[in-house]
PyMOL CGO cylinders between C-alpha atoms (Angstrom):
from pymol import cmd
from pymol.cgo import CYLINDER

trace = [
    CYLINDER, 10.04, -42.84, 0.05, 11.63, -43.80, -2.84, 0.3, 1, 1, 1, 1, 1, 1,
    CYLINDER, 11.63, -43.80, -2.84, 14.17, -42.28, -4.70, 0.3, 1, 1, 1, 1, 1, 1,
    CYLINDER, 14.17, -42.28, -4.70, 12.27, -40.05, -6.67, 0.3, 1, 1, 1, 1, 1, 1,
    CYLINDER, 12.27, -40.05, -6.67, 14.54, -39.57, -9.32, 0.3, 1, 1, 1, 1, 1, 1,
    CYLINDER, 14.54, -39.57, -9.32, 15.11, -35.71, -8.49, 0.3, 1, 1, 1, 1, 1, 1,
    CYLINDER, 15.11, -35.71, -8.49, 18.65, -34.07, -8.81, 0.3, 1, 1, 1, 1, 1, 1,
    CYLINDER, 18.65, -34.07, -8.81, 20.39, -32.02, -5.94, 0.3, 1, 1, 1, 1, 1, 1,
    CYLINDER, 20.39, -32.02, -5.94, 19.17, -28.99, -7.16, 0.3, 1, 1, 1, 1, 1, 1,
    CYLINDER, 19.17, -28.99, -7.16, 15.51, -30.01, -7.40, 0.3, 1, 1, 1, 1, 1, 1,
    CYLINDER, 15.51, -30.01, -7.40, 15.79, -31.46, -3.84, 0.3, 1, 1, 1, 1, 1, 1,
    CYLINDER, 15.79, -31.46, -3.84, 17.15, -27.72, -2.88, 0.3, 1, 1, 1, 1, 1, 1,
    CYLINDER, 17.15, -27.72, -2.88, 14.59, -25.64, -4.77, 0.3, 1, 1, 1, 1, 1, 1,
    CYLINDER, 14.59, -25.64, -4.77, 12.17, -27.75, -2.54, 0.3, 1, 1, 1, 1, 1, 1,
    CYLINDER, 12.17, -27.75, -2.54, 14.20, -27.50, 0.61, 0.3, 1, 1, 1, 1, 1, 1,
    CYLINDER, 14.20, -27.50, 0.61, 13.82, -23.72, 0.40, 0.3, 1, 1, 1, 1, 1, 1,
    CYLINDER, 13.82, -23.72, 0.40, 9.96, -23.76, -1.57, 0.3, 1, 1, 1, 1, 1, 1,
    CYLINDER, 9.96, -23.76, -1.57, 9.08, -25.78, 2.32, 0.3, 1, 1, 1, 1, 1, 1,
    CYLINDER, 9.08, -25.78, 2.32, 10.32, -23.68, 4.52, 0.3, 1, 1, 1, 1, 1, 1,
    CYLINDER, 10.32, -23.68, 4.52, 8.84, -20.23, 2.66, 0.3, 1, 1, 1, 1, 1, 1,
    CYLINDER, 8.84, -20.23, 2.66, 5.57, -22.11, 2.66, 0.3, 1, 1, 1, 1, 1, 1,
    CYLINDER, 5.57, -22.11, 2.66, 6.26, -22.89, 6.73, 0.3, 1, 1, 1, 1, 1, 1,
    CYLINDER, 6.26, -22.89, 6.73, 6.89, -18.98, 6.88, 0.3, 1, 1, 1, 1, 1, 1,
    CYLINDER, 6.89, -18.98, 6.88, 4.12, -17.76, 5.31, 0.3, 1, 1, 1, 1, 1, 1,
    CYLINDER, 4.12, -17.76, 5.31, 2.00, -19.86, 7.24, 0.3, 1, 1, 1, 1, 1, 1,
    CYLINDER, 2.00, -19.86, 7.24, 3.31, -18.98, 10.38, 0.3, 1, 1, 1, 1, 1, 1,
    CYLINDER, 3.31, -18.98, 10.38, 3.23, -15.61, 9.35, 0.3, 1, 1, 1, 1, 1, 1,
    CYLINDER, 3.23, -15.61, 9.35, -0.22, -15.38, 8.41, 0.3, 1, 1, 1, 1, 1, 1,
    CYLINDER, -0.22, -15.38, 8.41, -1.64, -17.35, 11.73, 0.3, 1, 1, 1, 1, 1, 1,
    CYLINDER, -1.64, -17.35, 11.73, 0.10, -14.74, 13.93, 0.3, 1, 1, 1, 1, 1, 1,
    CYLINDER, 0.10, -14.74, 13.93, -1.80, -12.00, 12.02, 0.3, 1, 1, 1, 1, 1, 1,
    CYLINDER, -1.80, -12.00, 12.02, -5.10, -14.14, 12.57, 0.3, 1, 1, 1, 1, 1, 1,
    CYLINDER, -5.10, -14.14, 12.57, -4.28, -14.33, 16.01, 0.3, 1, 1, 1, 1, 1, 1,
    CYLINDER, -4.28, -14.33, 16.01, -4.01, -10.36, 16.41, 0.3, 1, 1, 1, 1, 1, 1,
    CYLINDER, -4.01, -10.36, 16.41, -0.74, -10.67, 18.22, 0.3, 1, 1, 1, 1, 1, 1,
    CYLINDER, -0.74, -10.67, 18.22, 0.46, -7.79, 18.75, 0.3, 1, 1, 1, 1, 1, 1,
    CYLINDER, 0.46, -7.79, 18.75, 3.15, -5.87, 16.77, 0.3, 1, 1, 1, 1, 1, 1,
    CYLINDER, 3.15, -5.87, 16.77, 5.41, -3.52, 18.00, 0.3, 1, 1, 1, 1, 1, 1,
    CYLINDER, 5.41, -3.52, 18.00, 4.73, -1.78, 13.85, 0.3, 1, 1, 1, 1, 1, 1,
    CYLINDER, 4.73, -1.78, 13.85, 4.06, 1.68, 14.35, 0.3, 1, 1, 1, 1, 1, 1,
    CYLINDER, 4.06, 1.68, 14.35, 4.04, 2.68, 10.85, 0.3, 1, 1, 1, 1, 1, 1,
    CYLINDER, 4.04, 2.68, 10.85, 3.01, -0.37, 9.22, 0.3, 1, 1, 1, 1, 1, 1,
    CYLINDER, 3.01, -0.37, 9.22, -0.59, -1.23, 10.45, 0.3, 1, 1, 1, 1, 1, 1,
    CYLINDER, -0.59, -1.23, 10.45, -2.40, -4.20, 10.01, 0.3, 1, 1, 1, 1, 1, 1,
    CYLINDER, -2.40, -4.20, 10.01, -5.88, -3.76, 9.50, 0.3, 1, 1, 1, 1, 1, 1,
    CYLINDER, -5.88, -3.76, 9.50, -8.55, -6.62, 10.57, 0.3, 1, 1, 1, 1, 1, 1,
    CYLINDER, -8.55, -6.62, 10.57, -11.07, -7.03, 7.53, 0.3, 1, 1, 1, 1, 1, 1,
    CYLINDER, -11.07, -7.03, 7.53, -11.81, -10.67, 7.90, 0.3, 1, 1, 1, 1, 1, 1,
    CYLINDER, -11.81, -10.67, 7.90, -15.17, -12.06, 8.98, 0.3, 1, 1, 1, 1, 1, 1,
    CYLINDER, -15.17, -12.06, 8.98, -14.64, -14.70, 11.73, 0.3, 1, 1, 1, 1, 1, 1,
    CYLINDER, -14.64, -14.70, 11.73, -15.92, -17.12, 9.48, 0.3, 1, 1, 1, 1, 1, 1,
    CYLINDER, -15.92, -17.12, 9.48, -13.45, -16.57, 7.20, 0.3, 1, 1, 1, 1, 1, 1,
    CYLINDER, -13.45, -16.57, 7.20, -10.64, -16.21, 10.02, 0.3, 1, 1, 1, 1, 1, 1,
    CYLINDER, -10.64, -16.21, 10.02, -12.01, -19.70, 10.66, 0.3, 1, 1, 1, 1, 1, 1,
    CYLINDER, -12.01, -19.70, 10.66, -11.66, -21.31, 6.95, 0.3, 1, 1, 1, 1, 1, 1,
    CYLINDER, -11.66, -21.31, 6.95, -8.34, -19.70, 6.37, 0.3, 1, 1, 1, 1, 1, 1,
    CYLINDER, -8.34, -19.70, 6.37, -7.34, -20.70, 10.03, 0.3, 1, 1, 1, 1, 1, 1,
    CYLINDER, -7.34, -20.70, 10.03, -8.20, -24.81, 8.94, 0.3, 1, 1, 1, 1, 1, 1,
    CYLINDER, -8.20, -24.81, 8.94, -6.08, -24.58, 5.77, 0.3, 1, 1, 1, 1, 1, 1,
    CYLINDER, -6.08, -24.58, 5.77, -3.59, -22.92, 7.51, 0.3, 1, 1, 1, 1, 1, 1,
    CYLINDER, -3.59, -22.92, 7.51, -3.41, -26.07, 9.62, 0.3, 1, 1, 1, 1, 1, 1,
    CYLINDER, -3.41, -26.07, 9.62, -3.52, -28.38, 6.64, 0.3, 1, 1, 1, 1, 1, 1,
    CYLINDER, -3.52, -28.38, 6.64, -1.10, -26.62, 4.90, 0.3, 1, 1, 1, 1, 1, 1,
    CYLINDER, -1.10, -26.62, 4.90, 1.50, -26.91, 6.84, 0.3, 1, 1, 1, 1, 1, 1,
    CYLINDER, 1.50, -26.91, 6.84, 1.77, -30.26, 8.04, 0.3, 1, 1, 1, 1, 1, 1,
    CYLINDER, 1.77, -30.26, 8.04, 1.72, -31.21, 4.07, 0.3, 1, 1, 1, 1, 1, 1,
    CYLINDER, 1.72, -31.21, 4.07, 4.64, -29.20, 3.72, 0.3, 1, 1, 1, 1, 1, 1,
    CYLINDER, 4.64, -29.20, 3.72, 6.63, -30.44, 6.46, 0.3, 1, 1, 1, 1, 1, 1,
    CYLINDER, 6.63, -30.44, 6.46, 5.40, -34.34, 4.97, 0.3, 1, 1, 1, 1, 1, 1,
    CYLINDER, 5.40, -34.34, 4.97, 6.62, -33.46, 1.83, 0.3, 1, 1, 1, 1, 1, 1,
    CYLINDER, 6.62, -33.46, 1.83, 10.08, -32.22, 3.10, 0.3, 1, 1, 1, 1, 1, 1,
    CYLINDER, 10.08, -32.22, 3.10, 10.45, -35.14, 5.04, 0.3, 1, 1, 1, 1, 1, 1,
    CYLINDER, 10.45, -35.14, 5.04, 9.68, -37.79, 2.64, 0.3, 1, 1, 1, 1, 1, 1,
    CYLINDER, 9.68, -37.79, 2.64, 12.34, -36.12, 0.49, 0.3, 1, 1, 1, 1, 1, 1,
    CYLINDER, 12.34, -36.12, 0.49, 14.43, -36.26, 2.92, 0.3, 1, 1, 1, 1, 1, 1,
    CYLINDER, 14.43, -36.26, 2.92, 14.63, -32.04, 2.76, 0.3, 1, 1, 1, 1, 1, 1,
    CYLINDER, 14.63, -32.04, 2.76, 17.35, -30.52, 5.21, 0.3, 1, 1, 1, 1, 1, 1,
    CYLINDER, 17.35, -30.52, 5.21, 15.39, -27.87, 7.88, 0.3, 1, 1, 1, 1, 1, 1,
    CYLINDER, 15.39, -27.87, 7.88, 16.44, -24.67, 6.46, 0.3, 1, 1, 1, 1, 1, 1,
    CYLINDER, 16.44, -24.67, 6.46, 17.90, -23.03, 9.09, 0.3, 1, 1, 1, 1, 1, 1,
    CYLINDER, 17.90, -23.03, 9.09, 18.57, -19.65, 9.51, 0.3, 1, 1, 1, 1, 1, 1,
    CYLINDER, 18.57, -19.65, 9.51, 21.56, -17.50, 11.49, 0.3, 1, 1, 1, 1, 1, 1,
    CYLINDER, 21.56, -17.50, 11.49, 20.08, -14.67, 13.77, 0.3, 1, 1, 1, 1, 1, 1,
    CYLINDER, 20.08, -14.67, 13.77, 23.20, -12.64, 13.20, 0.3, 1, 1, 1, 1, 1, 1,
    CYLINDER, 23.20, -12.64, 13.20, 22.76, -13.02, 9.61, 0.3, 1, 1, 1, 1, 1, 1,
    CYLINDER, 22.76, -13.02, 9.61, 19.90, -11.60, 9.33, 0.3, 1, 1, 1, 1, 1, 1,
    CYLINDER, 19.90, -11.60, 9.33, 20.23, -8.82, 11.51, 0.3, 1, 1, 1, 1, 1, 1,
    CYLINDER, 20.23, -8.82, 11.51, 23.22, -7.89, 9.49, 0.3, 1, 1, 1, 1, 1, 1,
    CYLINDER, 23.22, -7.89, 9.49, 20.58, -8.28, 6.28, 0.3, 1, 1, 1, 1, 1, 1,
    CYLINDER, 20.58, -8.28, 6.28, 18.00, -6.09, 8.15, 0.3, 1, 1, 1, 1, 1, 1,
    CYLINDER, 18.00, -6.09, 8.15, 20.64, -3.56, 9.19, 0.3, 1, 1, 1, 1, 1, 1,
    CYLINDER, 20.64, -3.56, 9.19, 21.76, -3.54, 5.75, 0.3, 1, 1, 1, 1, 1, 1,
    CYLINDER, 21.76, -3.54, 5.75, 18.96, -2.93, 4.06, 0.3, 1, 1, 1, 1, 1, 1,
    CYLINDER, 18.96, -2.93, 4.06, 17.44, -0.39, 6.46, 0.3, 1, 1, 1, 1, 1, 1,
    CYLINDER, 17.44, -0.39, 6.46, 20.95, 2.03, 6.07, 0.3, 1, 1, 1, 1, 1, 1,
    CYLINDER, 20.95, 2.03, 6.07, 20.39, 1.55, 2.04, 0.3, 1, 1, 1, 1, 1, 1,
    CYLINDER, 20.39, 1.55, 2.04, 16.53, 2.76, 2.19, 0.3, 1, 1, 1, 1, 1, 1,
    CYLINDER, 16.53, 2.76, 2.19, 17.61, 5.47, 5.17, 0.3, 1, 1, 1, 1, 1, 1,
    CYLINDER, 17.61, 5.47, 5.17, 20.56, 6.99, 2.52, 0.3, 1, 1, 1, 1, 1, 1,
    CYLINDER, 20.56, 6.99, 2.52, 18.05, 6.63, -0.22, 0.3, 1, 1, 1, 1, 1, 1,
    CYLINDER, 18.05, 6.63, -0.22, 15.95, 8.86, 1.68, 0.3, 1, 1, 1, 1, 1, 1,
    CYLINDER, 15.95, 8.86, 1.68, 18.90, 11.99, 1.50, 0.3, 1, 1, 1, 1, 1, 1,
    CYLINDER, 18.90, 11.99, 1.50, 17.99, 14.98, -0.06, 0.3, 1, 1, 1, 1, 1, 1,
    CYLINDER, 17.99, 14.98, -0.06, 20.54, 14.68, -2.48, 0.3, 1, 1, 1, 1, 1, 1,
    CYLINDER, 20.54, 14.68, -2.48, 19.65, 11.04, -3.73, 0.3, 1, 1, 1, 1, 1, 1,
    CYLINDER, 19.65, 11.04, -3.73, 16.31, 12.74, -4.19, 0.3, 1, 1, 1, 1, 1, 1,
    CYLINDER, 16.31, 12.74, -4.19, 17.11, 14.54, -7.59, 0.3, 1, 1, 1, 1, 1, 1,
    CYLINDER, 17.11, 14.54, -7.59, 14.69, 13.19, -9.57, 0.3, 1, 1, 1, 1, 1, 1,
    CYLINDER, 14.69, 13.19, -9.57, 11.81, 14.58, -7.24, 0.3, 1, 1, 1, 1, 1, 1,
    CYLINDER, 11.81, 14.58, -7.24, 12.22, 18.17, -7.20, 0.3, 1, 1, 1, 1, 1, 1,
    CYLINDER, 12.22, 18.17, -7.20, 14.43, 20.12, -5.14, 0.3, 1, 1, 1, 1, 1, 1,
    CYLINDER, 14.43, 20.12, -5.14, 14.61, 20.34, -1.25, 0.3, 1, 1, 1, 1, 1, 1,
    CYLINDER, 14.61, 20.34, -1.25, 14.63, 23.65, 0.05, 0.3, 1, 1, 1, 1, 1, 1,
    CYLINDER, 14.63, 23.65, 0.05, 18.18, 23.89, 1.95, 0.3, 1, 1, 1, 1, 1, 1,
    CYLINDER, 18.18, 23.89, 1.95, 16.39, 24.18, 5.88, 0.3, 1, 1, 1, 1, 1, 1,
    CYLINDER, 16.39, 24.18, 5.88, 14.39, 20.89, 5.05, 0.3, 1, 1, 1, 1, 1, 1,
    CYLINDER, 14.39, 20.89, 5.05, 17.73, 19.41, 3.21, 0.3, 1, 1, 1, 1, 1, 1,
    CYLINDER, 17.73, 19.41, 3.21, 19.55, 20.20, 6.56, 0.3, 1, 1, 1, 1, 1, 1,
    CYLINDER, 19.55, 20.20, 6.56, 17.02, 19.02, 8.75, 0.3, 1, 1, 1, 1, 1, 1,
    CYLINDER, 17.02, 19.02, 8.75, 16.24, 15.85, 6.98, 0.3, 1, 1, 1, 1, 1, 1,
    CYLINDER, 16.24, 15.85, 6.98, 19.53, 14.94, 6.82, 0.3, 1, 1, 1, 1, 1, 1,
    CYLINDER, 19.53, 14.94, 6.82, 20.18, 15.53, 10.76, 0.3, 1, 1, 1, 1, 1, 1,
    CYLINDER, 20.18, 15.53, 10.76, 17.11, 13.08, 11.60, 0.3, 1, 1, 1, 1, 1, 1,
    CYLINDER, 17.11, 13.08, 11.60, 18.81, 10.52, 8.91, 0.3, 1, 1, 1, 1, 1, 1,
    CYLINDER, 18.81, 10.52, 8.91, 22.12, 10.80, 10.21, 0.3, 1, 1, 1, 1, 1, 1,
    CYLINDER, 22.12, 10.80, 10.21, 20.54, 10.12, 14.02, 0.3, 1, 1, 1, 1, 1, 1,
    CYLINDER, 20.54, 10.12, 14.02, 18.72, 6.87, 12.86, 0.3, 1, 1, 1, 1, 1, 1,
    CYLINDER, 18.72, 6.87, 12.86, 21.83, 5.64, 11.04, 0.3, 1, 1, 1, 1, 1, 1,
    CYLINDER, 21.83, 5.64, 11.04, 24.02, 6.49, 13.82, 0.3, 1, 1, 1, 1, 1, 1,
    CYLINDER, 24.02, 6.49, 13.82, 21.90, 3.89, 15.53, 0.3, 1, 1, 1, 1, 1, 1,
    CYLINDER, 21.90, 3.89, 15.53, 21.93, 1.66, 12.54, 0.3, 1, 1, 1, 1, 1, 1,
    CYLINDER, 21.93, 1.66, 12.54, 25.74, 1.72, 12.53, 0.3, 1, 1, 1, 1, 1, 1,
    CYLINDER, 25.74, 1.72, 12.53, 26.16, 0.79, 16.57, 0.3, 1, 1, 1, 1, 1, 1,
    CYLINDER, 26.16, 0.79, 16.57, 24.24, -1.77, 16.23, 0.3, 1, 1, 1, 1, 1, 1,
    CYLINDER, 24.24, -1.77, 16.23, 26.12, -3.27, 12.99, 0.3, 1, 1, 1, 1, 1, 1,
    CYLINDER, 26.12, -3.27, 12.99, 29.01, -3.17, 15.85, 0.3, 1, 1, 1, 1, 1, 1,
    CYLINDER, 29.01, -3.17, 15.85, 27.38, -5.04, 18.10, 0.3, 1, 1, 1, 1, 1, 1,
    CYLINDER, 27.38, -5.04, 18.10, 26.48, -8.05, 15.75, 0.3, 1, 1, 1, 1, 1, 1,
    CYLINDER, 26.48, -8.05, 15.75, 29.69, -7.52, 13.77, 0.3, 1, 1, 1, 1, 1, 1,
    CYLINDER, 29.69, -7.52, 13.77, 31.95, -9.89, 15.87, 0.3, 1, 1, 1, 1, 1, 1,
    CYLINDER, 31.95, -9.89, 15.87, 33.93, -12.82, 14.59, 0.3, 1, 1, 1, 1, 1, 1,
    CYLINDER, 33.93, -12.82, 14.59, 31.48, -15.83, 13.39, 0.3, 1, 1, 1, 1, 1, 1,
]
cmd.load_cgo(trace, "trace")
C-alpha cells in the first residue's frame, strides 16, 4: 500500500485497535461454539436463536479477515503477547480484588461481626496463599 501518510503513533493505535478486534472476535466465536469453560461462577447463558448464532457467526468471519487486511496493508506488527506477563497481570489483579475483599477494607459497608471477620479472612488468606506460590513459580528471571 502506499504510504498513507500516518505517523508512528497512528500506525500503533492501529496495531493494538487490530489485534483487540482479533480478540473479541475470537472471543465471541468460542462462546458461539459453546466450548466449554472451566467458569464456575461466571456463567454464560445461551439466549441466541440459531439464526442469529448464524448471522453473527458470518460477520464474525468477515470481520476478521478485514482486520488482519488492514493490519497488513499497514504494515501493523502482530501484537504479541508474553504468557508470563500476563499471568503475573492475572495474579496481580486477583490478590488486589482478594485483599479488597478483607473485612477491614470493607468499612464503608457496615461492620463484620468478629466470627465472620475471622473466618473470612482465613478463606482469603488460603486463596492468596495460592495466589502467592504461584507468583513464585512465574517469578523467575525473564
Amino acid at each position: 500500500m502506499d504510504d498513507p501518510g500516518l505517523n508512528e503513533n497512528h500506525l500503533r493505535r492501529l496495531a493494538v485497535s487490530m489485534a483487540m478486534v482479533d480478540a473479541a472476535v475470537v472471543r465471541i466465536l468460542d462462546l458461539l461454539d459453546h466450548k466449554p469453560s472451566p467458569a464456575r461462577l461466571n456463567v454464560v447463558e445461551p439466549s441466541l436463536s440459531a439464526a442469529d448464532t448464524a448471522l453473527l457467526r458470518e460477520a464474525l468471519h468477515k470481520l476478521q479477515p478485514l482486520a488482519e487486511k488492514l493490519a497488513r496493508d499497514y504494515g501493523l506488527e502482530t501484537h504479541r503477547r508474553d504468557l508470563r506477563r500476563i499471568v503475573a497481570a492475572e495474579t496481580s489483579q486477583m490478590w488486589t480484588i482478594l485483599e479488597n475483599c478483607r473485612p477491614r477494607r470493607m468499612k464503608g459497608l457496615g461492620k463484620v461481626p468478629a466470627l465472620a471477620a475471622h473466618q473470612l479472612d482465613q478463606r482469603l488468606d488460603e486463596m492468596i496463599s495460592i495466589l502467592e506460590r504461584m507468583n513464585r513459580t512465574f517469578a523467575g528471571p525473564e
